[in-house]
N, C-alpha and C positions, 0 to 999 in steps of 0.2 A: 234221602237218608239224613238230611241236612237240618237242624234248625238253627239259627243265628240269629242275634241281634240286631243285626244290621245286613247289609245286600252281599256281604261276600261270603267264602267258600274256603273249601280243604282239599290239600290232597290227600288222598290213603290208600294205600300200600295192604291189599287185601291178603298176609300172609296166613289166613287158613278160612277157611268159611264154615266153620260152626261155632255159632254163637254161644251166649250163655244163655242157656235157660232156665234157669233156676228162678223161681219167685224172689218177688220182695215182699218182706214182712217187716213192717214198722214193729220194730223190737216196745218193750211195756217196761220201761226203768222208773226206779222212783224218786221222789222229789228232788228238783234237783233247781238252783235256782243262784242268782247273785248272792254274795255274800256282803257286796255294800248297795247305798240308796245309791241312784241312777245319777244325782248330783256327784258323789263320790266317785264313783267308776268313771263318769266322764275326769275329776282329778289324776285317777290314778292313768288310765289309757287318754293323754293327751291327743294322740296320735292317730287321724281317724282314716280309714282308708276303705275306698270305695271303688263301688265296678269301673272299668272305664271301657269294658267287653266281655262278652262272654259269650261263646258257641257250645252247643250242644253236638257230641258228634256222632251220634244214634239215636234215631227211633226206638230201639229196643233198649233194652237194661242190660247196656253194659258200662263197666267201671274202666272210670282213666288210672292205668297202676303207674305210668310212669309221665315223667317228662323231662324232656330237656332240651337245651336251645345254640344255636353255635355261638362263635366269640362275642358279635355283634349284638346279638339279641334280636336279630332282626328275623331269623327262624325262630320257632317253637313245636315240637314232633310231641305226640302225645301215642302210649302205647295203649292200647285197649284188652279188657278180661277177653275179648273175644279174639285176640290173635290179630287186629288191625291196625295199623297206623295211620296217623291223622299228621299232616305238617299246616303249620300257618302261617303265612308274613304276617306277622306285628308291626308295620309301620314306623319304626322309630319307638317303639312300645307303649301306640295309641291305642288301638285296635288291630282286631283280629282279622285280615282280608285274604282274599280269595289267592290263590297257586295254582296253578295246572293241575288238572285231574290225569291220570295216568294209571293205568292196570301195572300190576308188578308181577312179573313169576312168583310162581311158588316152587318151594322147595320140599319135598318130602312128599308123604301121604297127607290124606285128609282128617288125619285122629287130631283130637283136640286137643290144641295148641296152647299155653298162654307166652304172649311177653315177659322175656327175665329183665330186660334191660333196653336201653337207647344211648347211644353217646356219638357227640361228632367227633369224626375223626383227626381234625386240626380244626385251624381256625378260619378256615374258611366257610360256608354253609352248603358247600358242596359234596361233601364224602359223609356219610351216614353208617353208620353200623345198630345194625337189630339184633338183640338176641333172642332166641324162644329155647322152651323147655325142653324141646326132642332132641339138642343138641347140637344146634345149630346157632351161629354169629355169622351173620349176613354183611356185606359193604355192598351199599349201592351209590352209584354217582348219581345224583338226582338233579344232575344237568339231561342227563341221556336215558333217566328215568330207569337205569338196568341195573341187574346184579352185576357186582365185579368180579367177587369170590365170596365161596361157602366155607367158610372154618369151620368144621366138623369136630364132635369131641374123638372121633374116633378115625379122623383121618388116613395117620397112618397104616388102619388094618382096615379102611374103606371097603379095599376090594376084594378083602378076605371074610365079607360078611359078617365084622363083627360087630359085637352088641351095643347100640348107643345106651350111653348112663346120660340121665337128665341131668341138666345145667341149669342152676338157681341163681346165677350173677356172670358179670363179667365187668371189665373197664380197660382200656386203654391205657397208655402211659403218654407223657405231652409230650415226646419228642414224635409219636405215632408211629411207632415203631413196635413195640411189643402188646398183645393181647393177654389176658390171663384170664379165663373161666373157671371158675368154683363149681363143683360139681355137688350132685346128693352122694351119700356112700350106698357102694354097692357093693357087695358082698365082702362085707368090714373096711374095707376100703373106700377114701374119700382124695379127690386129688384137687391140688391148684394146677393147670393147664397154660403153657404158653406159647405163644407161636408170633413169627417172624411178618407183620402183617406188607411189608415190604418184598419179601423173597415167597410171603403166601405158601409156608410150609410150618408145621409144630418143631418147638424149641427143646421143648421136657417139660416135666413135670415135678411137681414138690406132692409129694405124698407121707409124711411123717407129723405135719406139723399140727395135723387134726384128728377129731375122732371122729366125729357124725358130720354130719349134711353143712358145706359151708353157704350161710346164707350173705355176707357181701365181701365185697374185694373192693378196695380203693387204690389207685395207683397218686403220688401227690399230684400237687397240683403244677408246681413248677420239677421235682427232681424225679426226673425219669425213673430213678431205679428203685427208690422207696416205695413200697405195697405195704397195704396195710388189708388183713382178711380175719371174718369173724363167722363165728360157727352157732348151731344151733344149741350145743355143748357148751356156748360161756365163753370161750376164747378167741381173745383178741391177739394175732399173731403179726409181727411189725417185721418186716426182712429189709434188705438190702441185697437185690437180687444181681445184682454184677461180682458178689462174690462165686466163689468156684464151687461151695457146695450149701446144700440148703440146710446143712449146719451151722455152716458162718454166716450163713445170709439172716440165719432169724438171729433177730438186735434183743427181742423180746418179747415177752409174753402175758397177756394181760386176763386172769381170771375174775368174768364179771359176774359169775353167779345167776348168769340170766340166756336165757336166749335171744344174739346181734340179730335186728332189725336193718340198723341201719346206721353206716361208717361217713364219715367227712375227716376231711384233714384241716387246721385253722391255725393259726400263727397267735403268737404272744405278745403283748407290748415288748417283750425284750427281742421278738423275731425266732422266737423257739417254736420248733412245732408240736403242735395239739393234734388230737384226734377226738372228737366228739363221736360217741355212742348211743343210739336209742335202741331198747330194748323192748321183748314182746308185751314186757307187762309196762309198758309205756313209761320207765324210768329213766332217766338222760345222767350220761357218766362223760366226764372230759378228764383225758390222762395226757400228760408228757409221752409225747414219742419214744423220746432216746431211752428213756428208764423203765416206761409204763407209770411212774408216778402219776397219781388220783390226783388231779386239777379243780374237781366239784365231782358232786352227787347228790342227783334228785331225784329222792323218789317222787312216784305219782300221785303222793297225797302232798306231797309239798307245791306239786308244779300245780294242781289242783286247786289250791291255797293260792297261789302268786296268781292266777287265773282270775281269781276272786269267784269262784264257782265251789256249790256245796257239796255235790255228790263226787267222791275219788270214780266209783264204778263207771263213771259217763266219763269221765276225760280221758282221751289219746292227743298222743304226741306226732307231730305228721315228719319234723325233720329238724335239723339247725344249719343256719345260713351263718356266714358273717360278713359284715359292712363294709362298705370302702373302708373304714381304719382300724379293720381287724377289729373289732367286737363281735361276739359271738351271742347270736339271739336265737332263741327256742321259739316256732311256731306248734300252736296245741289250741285245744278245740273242746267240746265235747258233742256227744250224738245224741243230745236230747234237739227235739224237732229239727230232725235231719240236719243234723251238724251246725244251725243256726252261731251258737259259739265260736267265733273263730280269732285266738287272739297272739298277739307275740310279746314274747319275753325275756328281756336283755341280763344274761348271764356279768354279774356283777359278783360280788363278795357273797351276793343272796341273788335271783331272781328277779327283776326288776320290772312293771308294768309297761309295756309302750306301746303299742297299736292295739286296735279295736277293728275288728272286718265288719263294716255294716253291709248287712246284704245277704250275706254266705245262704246259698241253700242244698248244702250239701256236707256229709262227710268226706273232709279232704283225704285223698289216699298221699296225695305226692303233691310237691313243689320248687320251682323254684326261682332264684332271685338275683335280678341286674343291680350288682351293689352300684354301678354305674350312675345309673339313675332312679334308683329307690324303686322299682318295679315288681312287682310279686305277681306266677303264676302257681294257677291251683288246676290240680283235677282231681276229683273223687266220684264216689259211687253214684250220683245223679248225672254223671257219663257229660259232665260240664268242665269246658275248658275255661278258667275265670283269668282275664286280666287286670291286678288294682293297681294301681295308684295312690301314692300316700301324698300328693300335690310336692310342695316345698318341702317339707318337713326331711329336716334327715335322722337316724340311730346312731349317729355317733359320738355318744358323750360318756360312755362309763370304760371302765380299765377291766381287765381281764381278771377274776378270782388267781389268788395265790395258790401253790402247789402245797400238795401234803402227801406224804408217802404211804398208800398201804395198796392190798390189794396185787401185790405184784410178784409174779411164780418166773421161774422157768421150767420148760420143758425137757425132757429127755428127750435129744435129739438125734439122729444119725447121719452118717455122711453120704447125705443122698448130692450126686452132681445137679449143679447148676443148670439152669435151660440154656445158658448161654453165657 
């Protein structure tokens, strides 16, 4: 099942066994090309960054939708369209090598599965959590290769047969203590979901602060009680969840006119926090936390533009990272000859050129990145684990865009009790 670069291996964590079978068809887009001479583009992307490994982790066609890696970097977990998990020692973030292969329980029925999510649970590389669509967040210690506990969206009425509602996200919080799952809505109803991952019991629930299907949940990066969750409806909802009701807990509310993709949280030269947003039609919005005040906005002809690429209809946006000094940079690509494109760009007062991916042969779906030591991983739909290298070079030289205020509603809320 394996093909690599080099001699070593994976492990994976077989949580369902049907694949995806669906064809690939090279999509027919049109012209689509540099916008400067090849002299030029190497000016504007100084920054050249190349394989330094890469595994393939199926024979068949399936996409890497997620990844993530623990403190160290020295894991790398990769979720698959097919319901599997793939983990890899990265070496110090040389290469990709071999882990113990090991069979996992599964959980549930055999109906088809996908990955919502992965995240460690501390900072150690031993506690894992998986999430899939039937409703289920998995902990496995992957010292002893087993399930710990099953978080169920519907635990508490488990035993009373009731109906699981599919789960589109989840994340931890850094103390590793609280769980939160975002749910699809079901029958007009859409909830945030939390549970006690220490006493491995559900906390409550916030069900007011959305209308349709929540597709990500962020918990910060350092302050346990800050969430941040976005919907396929446009909104960006910011709580503070140690208050007593999910009134007081939402700080704000943020209408982006778009359907959330995908949430990060990122600090400001002055230590404010940010929230970066990409959207489905691949447009990237960074807002102040505390107010929802608009920090940038890109559409997808602009990042298109800073890309130096001609066609807007071929560019996607895969995510945004930021630097050891807090700089915020946009990775984005386009899908002419299978994602060949692949480039990053440093959010400045404009969009800024910096890296160049030579090599890429794929549509990135996910990634992400050791600001430690300049490291970037990718998976996308040529079911390829990539790790680059940008050698020496570092991204840290530009300031953060100044804020401007629009864009910013609140909600009609109610006093729904706190989880905790």
């Amino acid at each position: 099942m394996k093909e690599n670069s080099n001699s070593g291996g994976e492990t994976h964590l077989p949580l369902a066994t049907i694949s995806d079978d669906e064809s690939e068809e090279d999509a027919t887009f049109l012209d689509d090309q540099n916008t400067c001479s090849p002299e030029e583009l190497d000016k504007f992307f100084k920054l050249k960054c190349k394989i330094a490994d890469e595994s393939a982790v199926s024979l068949k066609k399936d996409y890497v939708l997620h990844l993530t890696a623990n403190n160290g970097f020295t894991n790398v977990v990769a979720g698959l369209s097919s319901g599997f998990v793939h983990i890899f020692d990265t070496n110090a973030g040389l290469t990709l090598t071999r882990s113990t292969f090991t069979d996992m329980p599964k959980t549930g029925s055999n109906e088809p599965v996908s990955i919502c999510g992965l995240r460690y649970l501390d900072e150690s590389p031993n506690h894992l959590l998986v999430g899939d669509s039937r409703g289920f967040v998995r902990l496995f210690d992957l010292r002893t290769q087993k399930e710990q506990v099953c978080f169920e969206e519907n635990m508490a009425n488990a035993q009373d047969g009731a109906k699981r509602k599919a789960i589109n996200c989840f994340d931890s919080n850094s103390n590793a203590r609280i769980l939160c799952m975002g749910t699809e809505q079901s029958h007009g109803n859409v909830f945030l979901l939390f549970y006690d991952i220490r006493e491995r019991k559900p906390l409550g629930e916030y069900n007011e602060s959305h209308e349709n299907d929540i597709s990500a949940v962020r918990f910060h990066d350092v302050n346990p009680d800050l969430l941040c969750s976005g919907s396929i409806y446009g909104l960006i909802n910011i709580f503070d969840i140690k208050e007593p009701t999910e009134d007081d807990a939402l700080m704000a509310t943020i209408n982006t006119e778009s359907t959330i993709q995908k949430l990060n949280w990122h600090k400001n030269v002055y230590e404010q926090d940010l929230i970066s947003c990409i959207t489905h039609t691949n447009d990237f919005y960074v807002y102040q936390a505390d107010e929802g005040d608009v920090v940038a906005k890109f559409e997808r002809s602009h990042i298109t533009a800073a890309t130096k690429r001609s066609n807007e209809a071929n560019c996607y946006v895969v995510d945004a990272h930021s630097s050891e000094n807090g700089d915020i940079f946009l990775l984005a690509g386009t899908n002419i000859n299978k994602g060949e494109i692949l480039r990053t760009l440093r959010l400045n007062k404009d969009l800024t050129p910096v890296a160049d991916f030579i090599g890429n042969k794929q549509v990135v779906r996910t990634s992400i990145f050791n600001k430690k030591n300049g490291v970037m991983v990718t998976g996308g739909e040529s079911g390829l684990v990539t790790l680059w290298s940008a050698g020496s070079a570092d991204l840290n030289d530009a300031p953060v865009a100044n804020s401007s205020k629009t864009f910013k509603h609140k909600n009609k809320k109610s006093a729904k009790k706190t989880p905790y």
